[in-house]
C-alpha positions as CSV (number, residue, x, y, z in Angstrom):
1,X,17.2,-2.1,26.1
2,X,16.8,-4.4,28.9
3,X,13.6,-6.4,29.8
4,X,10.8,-5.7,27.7
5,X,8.1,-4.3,30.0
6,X,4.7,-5.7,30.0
7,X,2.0,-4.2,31.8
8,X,-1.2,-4.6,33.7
9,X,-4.6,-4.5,32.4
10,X,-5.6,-2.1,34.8
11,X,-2.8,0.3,33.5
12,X,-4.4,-0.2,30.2
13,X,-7.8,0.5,30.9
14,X,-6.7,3.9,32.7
15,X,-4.4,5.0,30.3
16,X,-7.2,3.9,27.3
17,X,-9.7,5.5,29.6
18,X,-8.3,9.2,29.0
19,X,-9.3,9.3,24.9
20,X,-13.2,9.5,26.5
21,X,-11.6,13.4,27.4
22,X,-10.8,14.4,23.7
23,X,-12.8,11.8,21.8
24,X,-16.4,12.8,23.0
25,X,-15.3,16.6,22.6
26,X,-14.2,16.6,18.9
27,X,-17.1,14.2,17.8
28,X,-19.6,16.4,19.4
29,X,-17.9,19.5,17.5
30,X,-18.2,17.3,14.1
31,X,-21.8,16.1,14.6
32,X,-23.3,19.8,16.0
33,X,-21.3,22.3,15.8
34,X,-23.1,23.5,12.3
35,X,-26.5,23.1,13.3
36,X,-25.5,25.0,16.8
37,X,-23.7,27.8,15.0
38,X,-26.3,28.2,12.2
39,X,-29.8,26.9,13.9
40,X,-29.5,28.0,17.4
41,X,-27.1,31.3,17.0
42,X,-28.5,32.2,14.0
43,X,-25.0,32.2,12.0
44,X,-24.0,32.2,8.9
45,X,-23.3,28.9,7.0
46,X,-20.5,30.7,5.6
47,X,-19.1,32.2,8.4
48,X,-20.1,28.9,10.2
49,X,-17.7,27.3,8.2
50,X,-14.9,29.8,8.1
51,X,-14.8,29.0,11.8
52,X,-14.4,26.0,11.4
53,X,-11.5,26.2,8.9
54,X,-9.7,28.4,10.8
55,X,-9.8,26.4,14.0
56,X,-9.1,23.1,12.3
57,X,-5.7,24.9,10.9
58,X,-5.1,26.4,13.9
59,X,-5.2,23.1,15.8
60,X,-3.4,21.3,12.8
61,X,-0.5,23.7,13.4
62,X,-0.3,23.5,17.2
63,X,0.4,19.6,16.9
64,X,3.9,19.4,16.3
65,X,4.5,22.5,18.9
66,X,3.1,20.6,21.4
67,X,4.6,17.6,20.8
68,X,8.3,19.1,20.6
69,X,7.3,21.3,24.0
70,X,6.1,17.8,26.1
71,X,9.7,16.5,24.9
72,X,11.9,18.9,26.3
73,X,9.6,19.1,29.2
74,X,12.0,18.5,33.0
75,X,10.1,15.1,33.9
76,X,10.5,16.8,37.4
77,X,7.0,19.0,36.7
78,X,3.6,17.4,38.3
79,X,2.2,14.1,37.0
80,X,5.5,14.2,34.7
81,X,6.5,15.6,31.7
82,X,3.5,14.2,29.8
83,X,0.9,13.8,32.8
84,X,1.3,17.7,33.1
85,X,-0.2,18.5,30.1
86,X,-2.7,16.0,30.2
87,X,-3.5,17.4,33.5
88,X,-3.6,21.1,32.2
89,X,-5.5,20.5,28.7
90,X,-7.7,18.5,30.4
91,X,-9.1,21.5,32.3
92,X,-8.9,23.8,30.2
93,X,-10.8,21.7,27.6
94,X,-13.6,21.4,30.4
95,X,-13.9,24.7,30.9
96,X,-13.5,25.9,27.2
97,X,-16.3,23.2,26.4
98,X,-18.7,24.2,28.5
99,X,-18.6,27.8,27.3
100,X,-18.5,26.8,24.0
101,X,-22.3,25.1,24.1
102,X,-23.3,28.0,26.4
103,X,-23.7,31.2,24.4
104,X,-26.6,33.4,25.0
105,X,-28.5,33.4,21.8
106,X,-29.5,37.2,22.9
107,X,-26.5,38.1,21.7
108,X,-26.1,40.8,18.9
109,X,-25.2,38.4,16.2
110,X,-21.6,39.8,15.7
111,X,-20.7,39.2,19.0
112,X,-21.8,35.9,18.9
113,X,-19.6,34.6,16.0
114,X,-16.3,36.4,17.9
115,X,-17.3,34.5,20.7
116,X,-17.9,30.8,19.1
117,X,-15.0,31.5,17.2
118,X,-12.6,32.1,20.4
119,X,-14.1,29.2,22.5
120,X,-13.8,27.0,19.5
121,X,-10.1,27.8,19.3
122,X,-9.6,27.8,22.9
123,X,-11.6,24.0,22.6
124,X,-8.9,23.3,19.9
125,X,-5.9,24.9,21.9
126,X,-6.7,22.6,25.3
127,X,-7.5,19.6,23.0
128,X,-3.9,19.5,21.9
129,X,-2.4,20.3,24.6
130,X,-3.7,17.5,26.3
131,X,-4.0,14.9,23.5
132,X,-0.4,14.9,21.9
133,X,1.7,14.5,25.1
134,X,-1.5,11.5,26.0
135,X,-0.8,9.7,22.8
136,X,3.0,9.8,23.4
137,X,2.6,8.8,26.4
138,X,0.9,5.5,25.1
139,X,4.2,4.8,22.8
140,X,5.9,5.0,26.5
141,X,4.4,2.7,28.1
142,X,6.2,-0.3,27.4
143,X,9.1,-1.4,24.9
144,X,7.6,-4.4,24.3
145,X,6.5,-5.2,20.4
146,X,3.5,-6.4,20.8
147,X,2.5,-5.3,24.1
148,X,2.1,-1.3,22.5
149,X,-0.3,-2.7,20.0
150,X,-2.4,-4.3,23.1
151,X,-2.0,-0.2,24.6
152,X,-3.4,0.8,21.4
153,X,-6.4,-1.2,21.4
154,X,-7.2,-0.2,24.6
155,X,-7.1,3.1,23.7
156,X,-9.1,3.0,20.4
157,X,-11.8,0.9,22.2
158,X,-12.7,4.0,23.8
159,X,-11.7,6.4,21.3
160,X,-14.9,4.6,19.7
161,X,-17.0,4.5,22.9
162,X,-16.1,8.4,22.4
163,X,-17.6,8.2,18.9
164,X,-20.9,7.0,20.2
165,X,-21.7,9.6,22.9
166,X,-23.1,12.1,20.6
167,X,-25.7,10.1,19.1
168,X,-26.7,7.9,22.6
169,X,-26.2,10.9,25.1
170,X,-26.9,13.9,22.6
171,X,-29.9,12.7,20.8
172,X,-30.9,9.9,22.5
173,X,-31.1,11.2,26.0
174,X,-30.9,15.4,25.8
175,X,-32.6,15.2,22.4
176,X,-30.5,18.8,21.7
177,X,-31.6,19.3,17.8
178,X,-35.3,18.9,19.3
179,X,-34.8,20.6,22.6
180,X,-31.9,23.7,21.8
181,X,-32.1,24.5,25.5
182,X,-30.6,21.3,26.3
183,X,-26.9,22.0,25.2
184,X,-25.7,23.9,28.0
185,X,-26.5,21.1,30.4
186,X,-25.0,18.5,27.6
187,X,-22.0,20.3,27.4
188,X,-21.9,20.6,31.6
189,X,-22.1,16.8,31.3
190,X,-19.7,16.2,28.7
191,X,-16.9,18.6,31.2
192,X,-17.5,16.4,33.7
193,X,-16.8,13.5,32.0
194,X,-13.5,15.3,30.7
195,X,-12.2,16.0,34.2
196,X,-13.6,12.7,35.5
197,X,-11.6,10.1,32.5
198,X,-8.3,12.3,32.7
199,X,-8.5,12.3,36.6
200,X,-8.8,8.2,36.4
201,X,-6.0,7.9,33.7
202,X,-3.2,10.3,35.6
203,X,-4.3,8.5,38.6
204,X,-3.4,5.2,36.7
205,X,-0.6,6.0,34.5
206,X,1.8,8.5,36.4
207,X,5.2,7.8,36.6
208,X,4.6,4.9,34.6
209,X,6.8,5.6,31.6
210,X,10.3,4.0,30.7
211,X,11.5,7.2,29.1
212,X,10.8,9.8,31.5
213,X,13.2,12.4,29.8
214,X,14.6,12.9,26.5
215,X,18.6,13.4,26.1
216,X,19.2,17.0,26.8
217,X,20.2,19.1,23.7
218,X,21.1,22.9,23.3
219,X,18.9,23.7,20.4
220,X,16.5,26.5,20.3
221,X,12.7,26.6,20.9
222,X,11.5,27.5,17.1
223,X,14.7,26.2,15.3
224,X,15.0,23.2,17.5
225,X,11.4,22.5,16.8
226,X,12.3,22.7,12.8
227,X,15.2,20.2,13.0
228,X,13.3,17.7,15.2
229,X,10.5,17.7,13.2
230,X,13.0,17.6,9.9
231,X,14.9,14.2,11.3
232,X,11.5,12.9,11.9
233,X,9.9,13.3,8.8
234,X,13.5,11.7,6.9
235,X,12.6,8.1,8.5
236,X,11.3,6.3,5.7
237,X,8.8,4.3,7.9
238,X,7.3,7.0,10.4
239,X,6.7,8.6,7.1
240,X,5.0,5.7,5.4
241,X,3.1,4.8,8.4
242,X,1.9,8.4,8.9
243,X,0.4,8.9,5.1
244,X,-1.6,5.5,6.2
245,X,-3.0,7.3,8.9
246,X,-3.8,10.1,6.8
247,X,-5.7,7.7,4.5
248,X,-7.6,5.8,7.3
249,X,-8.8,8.7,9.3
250,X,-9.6,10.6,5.5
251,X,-12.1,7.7,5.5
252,X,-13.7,7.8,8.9
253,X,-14.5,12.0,7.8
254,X,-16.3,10.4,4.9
255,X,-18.3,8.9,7.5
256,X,-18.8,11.3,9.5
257,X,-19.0,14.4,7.2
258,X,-21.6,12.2,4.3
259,X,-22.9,8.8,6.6
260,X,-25.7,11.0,7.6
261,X,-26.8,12.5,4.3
262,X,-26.1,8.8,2.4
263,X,-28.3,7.2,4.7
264,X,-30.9,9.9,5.0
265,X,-31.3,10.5,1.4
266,X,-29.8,7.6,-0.8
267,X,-31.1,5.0,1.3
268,X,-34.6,6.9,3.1
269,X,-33.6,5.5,6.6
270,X,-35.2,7.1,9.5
271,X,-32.9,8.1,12.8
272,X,-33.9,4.4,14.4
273,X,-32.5,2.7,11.3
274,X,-29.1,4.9,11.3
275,X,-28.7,4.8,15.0
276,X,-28.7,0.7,13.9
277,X,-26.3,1.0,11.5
278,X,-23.8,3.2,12.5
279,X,-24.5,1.6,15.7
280,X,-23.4,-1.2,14.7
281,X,-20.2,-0.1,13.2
282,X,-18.6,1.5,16.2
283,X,-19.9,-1.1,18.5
284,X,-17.7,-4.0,16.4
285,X,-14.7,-1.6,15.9
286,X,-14.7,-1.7,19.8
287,X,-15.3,-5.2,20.3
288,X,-12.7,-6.0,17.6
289,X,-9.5,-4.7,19.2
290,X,-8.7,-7.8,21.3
291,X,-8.8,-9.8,18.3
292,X,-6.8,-7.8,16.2
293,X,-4.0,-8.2,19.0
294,X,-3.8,-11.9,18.5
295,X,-3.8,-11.5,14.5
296,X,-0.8,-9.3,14.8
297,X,1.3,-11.1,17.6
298,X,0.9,-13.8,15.1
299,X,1.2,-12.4,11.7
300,X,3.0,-9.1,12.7
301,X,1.4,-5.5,12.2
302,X,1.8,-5.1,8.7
303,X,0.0,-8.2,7.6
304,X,-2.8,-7.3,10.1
305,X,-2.9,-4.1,8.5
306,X,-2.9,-5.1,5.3
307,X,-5.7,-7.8,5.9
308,X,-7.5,-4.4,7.3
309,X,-7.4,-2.7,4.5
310,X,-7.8,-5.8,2.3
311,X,-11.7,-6.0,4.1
312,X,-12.2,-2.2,3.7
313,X,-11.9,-2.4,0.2
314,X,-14.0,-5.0,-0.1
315,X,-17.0,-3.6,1.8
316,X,-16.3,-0.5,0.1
317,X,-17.0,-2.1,-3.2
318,X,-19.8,-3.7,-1.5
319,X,-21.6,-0.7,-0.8
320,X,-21.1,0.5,-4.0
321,X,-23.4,-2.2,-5.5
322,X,-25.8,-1.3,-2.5
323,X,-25.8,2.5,-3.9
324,X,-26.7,1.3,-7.3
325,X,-29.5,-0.8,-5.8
326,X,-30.8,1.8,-3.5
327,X,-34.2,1.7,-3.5
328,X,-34.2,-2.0,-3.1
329,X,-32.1,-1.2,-0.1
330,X,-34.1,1.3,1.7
331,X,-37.1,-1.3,1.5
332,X,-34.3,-3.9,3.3
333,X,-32.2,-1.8,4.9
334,X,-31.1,-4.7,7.2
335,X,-28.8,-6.1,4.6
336,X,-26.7,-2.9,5.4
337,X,-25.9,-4.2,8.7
338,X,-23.5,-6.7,7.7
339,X,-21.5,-4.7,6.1
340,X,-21.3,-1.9,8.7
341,X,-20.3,-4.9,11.5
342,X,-18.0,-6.1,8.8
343,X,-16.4,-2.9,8.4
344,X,-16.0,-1.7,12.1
345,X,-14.1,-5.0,12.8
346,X,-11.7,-3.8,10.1
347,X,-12.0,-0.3,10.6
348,X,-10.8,-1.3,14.7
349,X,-7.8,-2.4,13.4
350,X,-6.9,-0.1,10.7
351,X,-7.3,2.5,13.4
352,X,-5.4,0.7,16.1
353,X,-2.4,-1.0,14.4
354,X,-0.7,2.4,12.9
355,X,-0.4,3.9,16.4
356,X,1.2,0.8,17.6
357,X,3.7,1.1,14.6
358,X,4.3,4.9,15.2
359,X,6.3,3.5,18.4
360,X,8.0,1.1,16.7
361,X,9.0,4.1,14.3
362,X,10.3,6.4,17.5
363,X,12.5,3.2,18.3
364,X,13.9,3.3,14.7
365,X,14.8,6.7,15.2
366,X,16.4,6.9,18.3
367,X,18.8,4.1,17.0
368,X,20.0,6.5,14.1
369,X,19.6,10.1,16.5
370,X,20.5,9.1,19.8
371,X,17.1,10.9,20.8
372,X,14.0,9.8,22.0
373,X,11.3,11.9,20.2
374,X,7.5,10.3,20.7
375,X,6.2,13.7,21.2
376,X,7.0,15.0,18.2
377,X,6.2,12.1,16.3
378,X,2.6,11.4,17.7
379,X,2.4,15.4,17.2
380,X,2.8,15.0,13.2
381,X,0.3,11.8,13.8
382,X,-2.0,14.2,15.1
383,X,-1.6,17.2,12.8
384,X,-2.2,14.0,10.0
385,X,-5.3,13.6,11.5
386,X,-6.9,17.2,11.7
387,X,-5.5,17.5,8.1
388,X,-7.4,14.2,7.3
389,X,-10.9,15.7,8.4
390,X,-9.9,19.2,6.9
391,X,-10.0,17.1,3.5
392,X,-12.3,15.6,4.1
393,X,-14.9,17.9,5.3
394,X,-13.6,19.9,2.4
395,X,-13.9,17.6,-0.7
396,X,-17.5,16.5,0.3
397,X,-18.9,19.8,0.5
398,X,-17.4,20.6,-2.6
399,X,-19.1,17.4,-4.0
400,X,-22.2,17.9,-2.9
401,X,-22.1,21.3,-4.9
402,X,-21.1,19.3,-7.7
403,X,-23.9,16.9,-7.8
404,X,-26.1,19.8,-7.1
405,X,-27.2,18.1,-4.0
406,X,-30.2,20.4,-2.1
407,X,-32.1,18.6,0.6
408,X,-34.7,21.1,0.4
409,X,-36.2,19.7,-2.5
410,X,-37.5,16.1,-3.5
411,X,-34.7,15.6,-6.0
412,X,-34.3,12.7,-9.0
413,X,-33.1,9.7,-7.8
414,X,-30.4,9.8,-9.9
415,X,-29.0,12.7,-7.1
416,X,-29.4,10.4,-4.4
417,X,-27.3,8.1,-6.0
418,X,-24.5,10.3,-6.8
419,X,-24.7,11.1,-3.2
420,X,-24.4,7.8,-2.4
421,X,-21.5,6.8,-4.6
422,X,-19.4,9.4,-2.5
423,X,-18.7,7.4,0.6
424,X,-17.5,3.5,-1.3
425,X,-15.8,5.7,-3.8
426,X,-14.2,8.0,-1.3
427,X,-13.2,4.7,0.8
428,X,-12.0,2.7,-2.2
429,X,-9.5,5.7,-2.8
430,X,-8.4,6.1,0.9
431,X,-8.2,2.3,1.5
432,X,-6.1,1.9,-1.8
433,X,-3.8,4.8,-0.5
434,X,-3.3,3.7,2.8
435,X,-2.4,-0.1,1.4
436,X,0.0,1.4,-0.8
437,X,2.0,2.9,1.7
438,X,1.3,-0.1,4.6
439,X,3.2,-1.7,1.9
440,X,6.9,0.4,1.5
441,X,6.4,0.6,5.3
442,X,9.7,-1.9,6.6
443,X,9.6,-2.1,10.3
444,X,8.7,-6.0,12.3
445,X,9.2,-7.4,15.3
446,X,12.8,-8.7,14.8
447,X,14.0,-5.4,13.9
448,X,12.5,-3.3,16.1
449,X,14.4,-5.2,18.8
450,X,18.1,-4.8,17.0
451,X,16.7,-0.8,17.0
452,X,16.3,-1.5,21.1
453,X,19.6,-3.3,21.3
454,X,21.0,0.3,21.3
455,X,19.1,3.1,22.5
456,X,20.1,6.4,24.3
457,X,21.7,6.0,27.1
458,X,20.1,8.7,28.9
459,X,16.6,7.1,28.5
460,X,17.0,3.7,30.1
């Protein structure tokens, strides 16, 4: 494989840069896109959610397409073969997101719904076409072990910046649930910070990556798309590694889809106090991805990963005995603050340390193939990931019918605490997934480089 590659920071910080351009799109479309749809367009909850649903298969589905398409792209094209379509889903997911928050509420109320539903799609669309060929780029930035884990963090450092724009720009500074007016010019900021971070990370990271073209084949578009994705899915560890993702982003959608409505109702905290805690989480997931680097130069990924999920379970459990003890907690709801920095330094690295492996995965198979494929690979990483939310989503608004949740009414406490018991239990079942497979996954650092030791010819 030759010299292994290490790069400059400054490479890293523009390449990591780019995930501000899909990050701060797709949280603001999980944190408003209900209350925009149903209490500023007057929609449907129903049909509010059958948008939803249909985008988030839609954009489940496009995944591996784009990911096999960015392969076979001629690195000849502008930016290259993944640049081009950063470059291309970046505006379009400017545009597309703009529109999206700009409806005229005038609107006969038909026309409306067609129209969120095609911007939302056309959101979804751009958002993939910019963000699988992006993460495989990341897996192509260097061949060096544990120099893709350093990428990695990088990149989930402000994947979670990304996670905090809603809440500091959204409500803190264009107050939009207060002021619906607002969300036109939000959304005209939030394009501009699209075109702005993918302008710096193109500028940054073109013609950076060692495998600017993938060993020419004469299969068909459709059925060439099939057997690549087929061979993919047959290695044992890109599989394993995968179903952890699955796992670990299923538990961030429990965060996002019931944090709110657990900390609002189970533990009576006001927005100051949530902005605090969730704060507080994403602020040490960010901080923590230098220090998971060290801890898995040193103790390889898996053990890293492991020691992740290890803490997650434990904080889950944690917060269980909080739930039971929830009226205490409201009256001291500092004592959740520990736990939410405890669990963003772990949550850093169980977000971080699978995307790293992923590459190591791509190197595995091109050993056995002949065939560099990280766009295909990071394009079943990302279809993992919509499916993660889509269950997520799903299974708490089913439980919340269950429990016979209805925040319309003062309810028993008894309710609250059901709700409550969602989120560790929903964790402890993720987490305990995601170890299992961390566990049959068989890839380190010595054998990654044998995989290296022979690589196709046409990508060195």
């Amino acid at each position: 494989m030759g010299k292994k590659i290490r790069i400059p920071v400054k490479l890293k910080l523009g390449y990591g840069i780019g995930a501000l351009s899909y990050a701060i799109p797709f949280q603001i479309i999980s944190g408003f896109f209900l209350f925009y749809a149903n209490s500023v367009l007057g929609i449907s909850g129903t049909l509010s959610g059958t948008i939803i649903a249909v985008s988030i298969f839609w954009d489940a589905f496009t995944d591996p397409i784009m990911g096999y398409i960015s392969d076979k792209t001629s690195p000849k094209v502008l930016f290259g073969r993944r640049l081009f379509y950063v470059f291309i889903g970046a505006i379009g997911l400017a545009i597309s997101n703009f529109f999206l928050w700009s409806i005229d509420v005038k609107l006969p109320g038909l026309a409306k719904a067609v129209i969120l539903g095609l911007m939302l799609i056309l959101v979804k669309t751009f958002s993939t076409i910019f963000t699988t060929p992006y993460l495989a780029l990341g897996a192509e930035l260097s061949n060096d072990y544990d120099e893709r884990t350093s990428v990695q963090s990088f990149r989930t450092a402000f994947y979670f910046l990304g996670f905090m724009f809603p809440v500091i720009v959204g409500l803190g500074i264009f107050k939009v649930t207060d002021n619906t007016e607002n969300f036109s010019l939000f959304a005209l900021t939030t394009s501009i910070i699209i075109i702005v971070c993918a302008a710096i990370s193109i500028a940054v990271s073109r013609r950076k990556s060692l495998f600017p073209s993938a060993k020419k084949t004469r299969r068909s578009g459709f059925i060439g798309l099939l057997k690549e994705s087929g061979i993919a899915l047959k290695c044992n560890d890109f599989r394993n590694i995968s179903i952890t993702l699955l796992f670990v982003n299923m538990a961030m959608g429990v965060v996002s889809a019931a944090g709110l409505h657990t900390f609002s109702f189970t533990f009576y905290l006001g927005d100051r106090e949530k902005m605090i805690v969730l704060g507080s989480l994403f602020a040490m997931a960010l901080i923590a991805q230098p220090i998971w680097v060290i801890i898995a130069r040193r103790f390889e990924k898996k053990t890293a990963l492991k020691a992740c999920l290890f803490i997650n379970l434990g904080v889950a459990i944690a917060f269980l005995i909080y739930v039971l003890n929830n009226v205490w907690v409201s009256e001291n709801y500092l004592a959740i603050v520990p736990l939410s920095v405890v669990m963003g330094f772990s949550i850093g690295g169980s977000i971080a340390l699978p995307y790293s492996m992923i590459s190591d995965t791509v190197d595995k198979d091109a050993y056995n193939t002949g065939v560099r494929k990280e766009g295909v690979f990071y394009g079943f990483a990302t279809f993992m990931y919509k499916l993660s939310q889509a269950i997520a989503i799903f299974s708490i608004g089913a439980l919340l019918d269950i429990i016979k949740f209805n925040a319309d009414i003062v309810q028993d406490n008894s309710v609250y605490v059901k709700l409550g018991l969602i989120m560790p239990v929903g964790f402890i079942i993720c987490f305990l997934g995601a170890l299992y497979f961390t566990i049959k996954y068989t890839l380190n650092k010595k054998k990654v480089a044998e995989f290296q030791q022979n690589q196709p010819k046409s990508d060195l």
